[in-house]
C-alpha positions, 0 to 999 in steps of 0.5 A, spaced: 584 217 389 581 219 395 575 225 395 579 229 399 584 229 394 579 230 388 576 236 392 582 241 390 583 238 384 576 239 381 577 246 384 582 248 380 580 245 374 573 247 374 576 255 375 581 254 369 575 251 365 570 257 366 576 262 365 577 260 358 570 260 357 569 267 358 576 269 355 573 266 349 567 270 350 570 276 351 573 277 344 566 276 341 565 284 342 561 288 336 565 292 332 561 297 333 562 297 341 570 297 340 569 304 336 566 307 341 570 304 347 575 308 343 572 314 345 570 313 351 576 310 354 581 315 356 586 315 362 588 320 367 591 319 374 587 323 378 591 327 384 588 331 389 590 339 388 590 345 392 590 350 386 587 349 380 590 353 374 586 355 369 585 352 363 589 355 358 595 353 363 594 346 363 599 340 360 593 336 355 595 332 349 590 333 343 588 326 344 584 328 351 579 334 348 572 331 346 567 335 343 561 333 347 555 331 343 548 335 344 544 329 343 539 326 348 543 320 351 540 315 356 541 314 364 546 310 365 546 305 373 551 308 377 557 303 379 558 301 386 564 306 386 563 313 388 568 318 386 568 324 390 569 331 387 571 335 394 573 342 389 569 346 383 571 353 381 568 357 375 574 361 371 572 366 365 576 366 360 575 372 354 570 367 350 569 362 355 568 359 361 571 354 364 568 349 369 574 344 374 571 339 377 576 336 383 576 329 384 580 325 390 582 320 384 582 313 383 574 312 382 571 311 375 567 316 372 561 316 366 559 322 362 552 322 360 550 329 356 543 331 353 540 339 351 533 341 354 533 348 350 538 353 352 540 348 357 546 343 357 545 338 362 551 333 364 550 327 368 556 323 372 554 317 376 558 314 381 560 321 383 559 325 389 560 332 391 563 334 397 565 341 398 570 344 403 567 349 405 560 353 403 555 349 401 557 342 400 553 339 395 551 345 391 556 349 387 552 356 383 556 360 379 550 366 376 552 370 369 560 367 370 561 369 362 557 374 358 551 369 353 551 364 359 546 365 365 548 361 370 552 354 371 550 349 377 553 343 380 549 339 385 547 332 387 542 330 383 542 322 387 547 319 392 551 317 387 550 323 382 553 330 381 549 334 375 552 340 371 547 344 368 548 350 364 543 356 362 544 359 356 542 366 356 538 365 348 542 359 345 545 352 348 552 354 349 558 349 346 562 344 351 568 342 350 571 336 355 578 335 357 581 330 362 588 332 366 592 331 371 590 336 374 582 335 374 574 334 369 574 340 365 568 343 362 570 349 357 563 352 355 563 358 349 557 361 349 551 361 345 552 367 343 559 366 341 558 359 337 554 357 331 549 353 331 549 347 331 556 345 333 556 338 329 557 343 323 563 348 324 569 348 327 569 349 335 574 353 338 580 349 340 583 351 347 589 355 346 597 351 344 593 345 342 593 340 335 585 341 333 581 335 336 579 329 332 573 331 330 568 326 333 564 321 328 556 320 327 558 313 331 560 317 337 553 320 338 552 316 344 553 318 351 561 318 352 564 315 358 571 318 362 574 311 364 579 312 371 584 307 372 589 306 379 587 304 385 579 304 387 579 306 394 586 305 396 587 305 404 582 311 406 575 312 404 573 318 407 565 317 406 561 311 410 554 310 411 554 306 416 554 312 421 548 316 417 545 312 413 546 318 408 554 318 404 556 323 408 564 325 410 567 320 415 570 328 419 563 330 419 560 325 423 560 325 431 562 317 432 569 313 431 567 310 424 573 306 420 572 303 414 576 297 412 577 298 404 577 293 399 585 293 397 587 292 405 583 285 404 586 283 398 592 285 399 592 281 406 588 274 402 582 276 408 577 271 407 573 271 414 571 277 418 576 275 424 582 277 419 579 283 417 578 285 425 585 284 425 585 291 421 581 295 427 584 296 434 580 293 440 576 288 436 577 281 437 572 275 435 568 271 440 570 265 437 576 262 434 577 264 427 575 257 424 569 256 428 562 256 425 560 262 429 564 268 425 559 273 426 560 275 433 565 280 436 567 284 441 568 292 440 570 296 446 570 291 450 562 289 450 560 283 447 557 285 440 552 279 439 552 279 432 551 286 431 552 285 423 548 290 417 548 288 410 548 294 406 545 298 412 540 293 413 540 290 419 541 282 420 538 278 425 540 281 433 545 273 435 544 270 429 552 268 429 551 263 424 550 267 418 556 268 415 562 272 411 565 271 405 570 275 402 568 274 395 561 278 395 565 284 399 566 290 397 569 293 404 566 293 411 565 299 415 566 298 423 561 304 427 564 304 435 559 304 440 552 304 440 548 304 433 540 303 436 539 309 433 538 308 426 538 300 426 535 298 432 535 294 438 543 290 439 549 294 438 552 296 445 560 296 443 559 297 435 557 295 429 559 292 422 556 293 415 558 288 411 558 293 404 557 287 398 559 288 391 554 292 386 553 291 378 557 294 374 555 298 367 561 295 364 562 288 362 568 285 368 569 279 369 576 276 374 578 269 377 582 267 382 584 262 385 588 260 391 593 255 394 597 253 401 598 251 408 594 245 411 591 244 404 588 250 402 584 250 396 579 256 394 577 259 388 573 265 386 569 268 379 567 274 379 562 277 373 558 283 372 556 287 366 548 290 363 545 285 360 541 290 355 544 296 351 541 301 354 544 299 360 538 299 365 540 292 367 545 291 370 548 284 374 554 281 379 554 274 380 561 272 385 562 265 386 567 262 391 569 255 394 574 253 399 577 246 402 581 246 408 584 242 413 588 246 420 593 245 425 589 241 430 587 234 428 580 232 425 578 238 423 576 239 415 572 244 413 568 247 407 566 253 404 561 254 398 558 262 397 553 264 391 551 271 391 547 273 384 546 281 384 541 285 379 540 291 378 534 296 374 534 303 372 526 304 372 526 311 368 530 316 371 529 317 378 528 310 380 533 303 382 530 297 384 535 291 387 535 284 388 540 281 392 541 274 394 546 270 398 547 263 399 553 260 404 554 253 406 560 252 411 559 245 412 565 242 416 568 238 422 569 240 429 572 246 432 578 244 436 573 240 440 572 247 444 578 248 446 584 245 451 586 246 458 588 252 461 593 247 465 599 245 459 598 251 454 597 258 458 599 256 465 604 249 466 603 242 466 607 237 470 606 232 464 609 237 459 605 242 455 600 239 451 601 238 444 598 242 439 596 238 434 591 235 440 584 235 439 579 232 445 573 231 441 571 225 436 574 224 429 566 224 427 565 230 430 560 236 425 560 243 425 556 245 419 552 252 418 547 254 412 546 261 411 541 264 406 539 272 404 535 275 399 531 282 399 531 288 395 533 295 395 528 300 392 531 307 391 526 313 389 528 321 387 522 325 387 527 331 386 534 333 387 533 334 395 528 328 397 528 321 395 525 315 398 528 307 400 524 301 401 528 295 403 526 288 405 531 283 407 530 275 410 535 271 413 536 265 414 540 260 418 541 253 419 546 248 424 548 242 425 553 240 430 555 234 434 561 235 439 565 233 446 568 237 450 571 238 456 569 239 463 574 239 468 581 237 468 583 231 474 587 232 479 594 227 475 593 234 470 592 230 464 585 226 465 580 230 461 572 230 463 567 231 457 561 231 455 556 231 449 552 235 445 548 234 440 544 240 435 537 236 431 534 242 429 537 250 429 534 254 424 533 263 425 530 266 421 530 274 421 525 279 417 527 286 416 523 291 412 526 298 413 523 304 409 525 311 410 526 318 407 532 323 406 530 330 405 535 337 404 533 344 405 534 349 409 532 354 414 535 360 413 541 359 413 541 353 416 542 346 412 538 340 414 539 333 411 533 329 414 532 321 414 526 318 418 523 312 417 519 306 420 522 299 421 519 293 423 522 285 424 520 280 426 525 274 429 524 266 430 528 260 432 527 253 432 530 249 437 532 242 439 537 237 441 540 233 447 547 232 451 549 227 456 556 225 458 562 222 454 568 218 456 574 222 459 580 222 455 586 223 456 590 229 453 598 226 452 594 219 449 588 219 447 583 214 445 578 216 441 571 213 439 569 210 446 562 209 448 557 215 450 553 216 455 546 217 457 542 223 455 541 227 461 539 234 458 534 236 452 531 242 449 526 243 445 524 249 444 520 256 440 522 263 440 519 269 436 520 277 437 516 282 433 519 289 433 517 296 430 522 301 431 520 309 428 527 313 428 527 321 426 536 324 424 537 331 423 545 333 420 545 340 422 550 345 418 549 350 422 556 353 419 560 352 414 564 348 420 559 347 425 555 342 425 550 338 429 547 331 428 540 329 432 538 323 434 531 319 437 528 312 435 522 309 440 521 302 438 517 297 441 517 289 441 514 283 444 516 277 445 513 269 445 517 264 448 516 257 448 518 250 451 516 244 448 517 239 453 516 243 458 510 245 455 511 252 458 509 259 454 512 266 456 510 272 452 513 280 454 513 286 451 516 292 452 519 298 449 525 303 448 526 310 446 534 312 443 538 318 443 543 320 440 547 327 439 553 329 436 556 336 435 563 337 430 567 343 430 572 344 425 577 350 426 581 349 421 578 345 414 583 339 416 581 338 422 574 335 426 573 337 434 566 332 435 563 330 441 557 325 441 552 321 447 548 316 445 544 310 447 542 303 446 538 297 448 537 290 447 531 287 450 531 281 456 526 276 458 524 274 464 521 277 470 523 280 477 521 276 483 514 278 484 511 279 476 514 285 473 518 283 467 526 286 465 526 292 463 531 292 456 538 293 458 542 300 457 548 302 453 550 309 454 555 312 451 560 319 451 565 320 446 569 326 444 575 325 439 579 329 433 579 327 426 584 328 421 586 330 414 593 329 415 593 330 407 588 328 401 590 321 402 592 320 409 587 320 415 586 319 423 582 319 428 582 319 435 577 318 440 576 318 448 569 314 450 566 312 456 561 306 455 556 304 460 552 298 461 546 298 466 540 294 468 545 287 467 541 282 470 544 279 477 544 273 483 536 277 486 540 276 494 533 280 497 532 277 503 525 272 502 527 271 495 528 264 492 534 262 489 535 262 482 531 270 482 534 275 478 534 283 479 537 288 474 541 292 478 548 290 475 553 295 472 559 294 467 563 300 464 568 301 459 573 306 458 578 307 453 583 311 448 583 309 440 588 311 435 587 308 428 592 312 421 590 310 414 592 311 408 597 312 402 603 316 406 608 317 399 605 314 392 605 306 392 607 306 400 599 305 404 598 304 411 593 302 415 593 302 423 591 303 430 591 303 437 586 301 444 586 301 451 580 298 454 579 299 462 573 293 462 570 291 469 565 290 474 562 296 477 556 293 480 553 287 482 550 283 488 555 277 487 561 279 482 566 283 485 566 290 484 572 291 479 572 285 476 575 285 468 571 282 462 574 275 460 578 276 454 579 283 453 586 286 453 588 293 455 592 293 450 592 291 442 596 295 436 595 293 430 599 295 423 599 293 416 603 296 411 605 296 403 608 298 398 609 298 391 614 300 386 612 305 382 615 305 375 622 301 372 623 294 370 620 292 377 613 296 377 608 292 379 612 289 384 610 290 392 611 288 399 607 287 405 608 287 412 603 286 419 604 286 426 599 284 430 599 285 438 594 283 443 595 284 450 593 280 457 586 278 457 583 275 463 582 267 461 575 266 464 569 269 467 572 269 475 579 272 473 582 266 476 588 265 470 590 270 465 592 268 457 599 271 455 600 276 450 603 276 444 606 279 438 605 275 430 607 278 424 605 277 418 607 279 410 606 279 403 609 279 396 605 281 390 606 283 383 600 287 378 601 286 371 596 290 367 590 286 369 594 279 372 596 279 379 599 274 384 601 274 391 604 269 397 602 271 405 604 269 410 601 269 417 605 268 424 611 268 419 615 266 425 611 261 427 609 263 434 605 259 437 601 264 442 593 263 444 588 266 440 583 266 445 579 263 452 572 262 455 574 257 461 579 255 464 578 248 460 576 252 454 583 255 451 584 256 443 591 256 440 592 260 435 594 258 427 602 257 426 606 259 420 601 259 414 603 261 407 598 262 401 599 263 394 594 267 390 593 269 382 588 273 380 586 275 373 581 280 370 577 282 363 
């Protein structure tokens, strides 16, 4: 058996084996564990409300009414899933008062109670509290019934809400009830009840069966368990924008969140996929090649503007990659981010938002199969590792095997990201986190065919497109390797602190040919070689920063200011020289290659300390206000080993960003935003003085809407402008191969994006660009020059829908169409790539917790180019491709 046989084969088997292990760990659970899982495991299906009745009119069987335990219960560590609680109403009774939380549904929710005196204290993880109106993150109700004093519900963390309760003289007694119709606290006063609550009958809510009456096992913090879809297709909070959990309406800046069930719903396992799902954005590469990480936003390059988890990865790193397996979602900001993450981030940014340690025990395996020997499977595994649950972990495992459409081409892929997370007392998180991926793989579509036979025509015909013009041997291999740690500390309901530091490292080796010119026959293709003997970037990034809330007057301050330092390094080296010719409609490979004609050898560092201060304004309820400034400075140290040459620079950079939103009505968001960005640019002007960092200036304005509890829209109208572009110095007296920064470039443009759940099954997500990229000033190009490869128009729409009930419950469908307009096929506009429309689809089923899916992308098989550099450096796109995936949970 050939090993690339053997590859998918031991894959699979491998994956089957671990499956029964933890199946057969599984049952192994404590009786004692399974009594109290009893309890806590209820079931509601949580819907948003725009009335909330009281108490007494509420539908609820017995079985959902639970006499919360006044005993002290520890802290649980909140889960990665952040529920939002967007209404609160106090409702007295005759003997009581009742408590409403409103949440927007779907999230998991953990109750954990304790009594401090007279006071009942609640906690609930993973949970935030997001008012409409007045104070969004504070609801107070004083003397609501008589023998109860005051009742509060606050933040206490970003991923904690507490309910405090003040008994005038004695602990008032709390009942829990769970509906439809949203959390309900009913409180009876102590006044009213007798002491203590474990030795008399409560008083049972009217029209109800009494309550079981909970047992001394259940003197343990009890948990509310949510089932349904975590995020589904809207998630109306993002970080990326702030830095602080903050609704996606109350920030001035065009943000989409690309949710977990739209990339499990699509099969997404790389980035260019996912991008798919945001209007305007397109990879620098094609989707197979080693470099995944580079993208384009608004039609500026973006580098490799990527977070992990907030924290900045290396500025054109492009190397490191992406993996599905370890993702959570991915948050996508438009437009300049220098603000809050430094240097880089023109055209946007991307936060890759990972997976976290969950407080109860999960485990999930999947494994898929299809086209052109696919082969890949995924462990997912998390749980506390003590019984207080202080300690909890997540480990994801992934490999892949596949080959493609084109010839030589094998590539594979191996992710490991191990998570653990500590509760250190009450106030205070660590995280460790780490990542290893390996991409090890064969050339990517020897860079590219001509234009001459695949965008335009050839007297020989079209180009097959099977061909590959590089070598069999060929290697395109990456590594990539994170670790760091996240510590989180409150020292009290509106101040907290986070320390991070994170080191990323990325590795290459690549050996390749590739074309230069195409002969007059049209089908005599030139080539050169390349080959990489040392790559290897390695970034270090330490971010500290403090969140505060107060308030002046009647103005609302939410304050984060922090301190950044990084520092970037690059080893260099390898050589090129010429390879034989080929020719395209019958190829011969292995010829001998040529001399070497160029080396490089060489060493860059840049030290960067950036000090950045943000202010979210709630000037009233719907009025707000986001200031902005970061001044950073940086140096750099470059040298040629061969050469023998050193350059050193320094410079330094101020940042500002405002945005002002506006809210007429509670749905609806009126924002407008400026903003900046630098990237620093090395070198000198003919004379001594050195470049000046190159500018981004950003003028948005747009509406926000939601259209209803589950279904949101935004519309935005920019004007981005890049300055102190380096340009061909054309002074007179001015030697040739002198640069000056006196070069333009401008983009303006039109989003739409729509996204969420439309009627119950059936979600969307989808949008629209329009990008007018071009030249506005230069000293050679002409004025008016579009960007390469930026259409004016892209459409992106993708649909699903599942049944909801009957004998076919569980099953869905799933619909794509994906549009790309003409874009300029090299840097001088001397060609053009066509359009093209693919579309793709899906059929899954979900049974309790097993899932299996078919996709299929280009169903209809178009052959359409995905992208183009050059004129002989075009890219097809993948034909039809079908994946079948199964997935089961524990």
């Amino acid at each position: 058996m050939k090993p690339k046989q053997l590859s998918p084969i031991l894959l699979l088997t491998s994956s089957v084996w671990l499956w029964c292990a933890m199946s057969a760990t599984a049952q192994d659970i404590p009786k004692s564990e399974i009594q109290s899982k009893s309890i806590a495991s209820l079931v509601r299906k949580s819907r948003s409300i725009r009335e909330i009745p009281k108490l007494s009119e509420v539908e609820r069987p017995s079985t959902r009414v639970i006499m919360l335990v006044q005993s002290p219960a520890p802290q649980t560590a909140p889960s990665s899933e952040i529920a939002q609680v967007t209404g609160v109403q106090a409702n007295p009774t005759e003997k009581r008062v009742e408590v409403i939380l409103q949440t927007t549904g779907g999230e998991q929710l953990q109750i954990t109670n304790r009594s401090a005196k007279n006071n009942f204290i609640a906690d609930i993880p993973n949970a935030q509290l997001r008012l409409p109106s007045g104070d969004a993150f504070t609801f107070r109700s004083q003397k609501p019934v008589e023998g109860i004093s005051e009742i509060t519900v606050t933040n206490l963390d970003a991923n904690t809400i507490r309910v405090t309760v003040t008994g005038e003289t004695l602990l008032p007694t709390v009942e829990l009830f769970d509906s439809n119709e949203g959390l309900i606290f009913a409180l009876t006063p102590g006044t009213t009840a007798i002491q203590p609550p474990q030795q008399t009958e409560p008083e049972q809510p009217t029209s109800e069966t009494p309550p079981e009456t909970p047992s001394a096992e259940n003197d343990e913090p009890i948990e509310l368990v949510v089932t349904g879809e975590q995020d589904g297709y809207r998630v109306p909070n993002a970080s990326i924008g702030t830095r602080t959990d903050t609704p996606l309406r109350d920030i001035p800046q065009s943000i989409q969140v690309i949710p977990q069930q739209v990339l499990r719903d699509q099969n997404v396992t790389d980035l260019g996929e996912a991008l798919r799902n945001v209007p305007g954005a397109s990879l620098d590469n094609p989707s197979r090649s080693f470099i995944q990480s580079a993208f384009y936003l608004r039609g500026f390059y973006a580098g490799a503007d990527v977070l992990w988890n907030g924290w900045r990865e290396n500025p054109g790193a492009g190397i490191v990659g992406f993996d599905a397996a370890g993702i959570e979602r991915i948050e996508v900001i438009r437009g300049p981010a220098s603000v809050l993450y430094g240097q880089g981030g023109l055209a946007g940014t991307v936060n890759y938002v990972t997976k976290q340690p969950l407080s109860e025990s999960y485990y999930s395996l999947e494994a898929s199969a299809g086209s052109f020997s696919f082969y890949r499977g995924a462990i997912d595994l998390s749980g506390p590792l003590n019984d207080s649950k202080t300690v909890l972990y997540r480990l994801n495992l992934a490999a892949q095997t596949t080959e493609s459409f084109f010839d030589f081409f094998n590539a594979q892929r191996y992710f490991v990201a191990p998570t653990l997370a500590f509760q250190i007392g009450d106030r205070t998180k660590l995280t460790l986190a780490a990542e290893y991926l390996a991409r090890p793989q064969s050339s990517n579509q020897g860079y590219g065919l001509p234009a001459v036979g695949t965008a335009l025509p050839n007297p020989n015909g079209e180009i097959p497109r099977n061909r590959s013009i590089g070598e069999p041997d060929d290697i395109e291999s990456s590594y990539s390797t994170r670790v760091g740690y996240d510590l989180e500390h409150r020292f009290s309901e509106n101040w907290q602190l986070r320390n991070a530091l994170k080191y990323t490292q990325g590795e290459l080796r690549r050996r390749f040919a590739y074309g230069t010119a195409l002969a007059d026959n049209n089908r005599i293709l030139s080539r050169n070689y390349s080959e990489t003997t040392e790559y290897s970037n390695r970034f270090f990034n330490s971010d500290t920063y403090v969140v505060g809330e107060f308030s002046t007057g009647s103005i609302r301050h939410q304050v984060v200011t922090g301190i950044n330092l990084t520092r970037s390094e690059l080893d260099s080296a390898g050589f090129s020289g010429q390879a034989a010719p080929i020719d395209l409609f019958n190829p011969v490979y292995g010829q001998p290659l040529g001399d070497v004609t160029f080396r490089n050898d060489s060493f860059s560092r840049t030290d960067a300390l950036g000090i950045y201060v943000q202010d979210q304004i709630t000037l009233a309820e719907n009025l707000k206000l986001l200031l902005g400034g970061r001044f950073d400075t940086f140096s750099q140290n470059d040298q040629n080993f061969l050469a023998n040459t050193e350059t050193n620079q320094s410079g330094n950079a101020f940042s500002p960003r405002v945005g002002i939103v506006y809210q007429p009505v509670e749905p609806i968001s009126l924002y407008a935003s400026y903003s900046r960005s630098f990237t620093p640019t090395l070198g000198t002007v003919f004379g001594g003085d050195v470049f000046q960092p190159e500018r981004g200036t950003q003028y948005e304005v747009g509406i926000k809407a939601d259209l209803n509890s589950r279904l949101s829209a935004t519309l935005s109208f920019y004007d981005l402008t890049k300055s102190n572009v380096l340009t061909e110095d054309t002074r007179p007296g001015v030697p040739d191969g002198n640069s000056i920064q006196v070069g333009e470039q401008n983009s303006r443009g039109v989003e739409l994006t729509l996204g969420g759940e439309i009627l119950p099954g059936w979600n969307i997500t989808t949008g629209y660009a329009y990008i007018d990229a071009k030249v506005t000033r230069d000293t050679t190009l002409p004025v008016g020059l579009r960007f390469l490869g930026i259409p004016e128009n892209t459409f992106n729409l993708w649909t699903s829908y599942e049944i909801q009930q009957g004998d076919l419950q569980g099953l869905g469908f799933g619909l794509g169409l994906f549009f790309v307009g003409e874009r300029q096929g090299d840097f001088n506009n001397t060609f053009q790539v066509p359009s093209y429309l693919r579309t793709d689809a899906a059929i899954f089923y979900k049974r309790d917790r097993f899932r299996a899916a078919l996709n299929f992308r280009n169903l209809f098989d178009v052959d359409y180019i995905e992208t183009a550099f050059a004129r002989t450096r075009v890219y097809r796109g993948d034909p039809l491709t079908v994946q079948g995936t199964i997935s089961f949970e524990l």
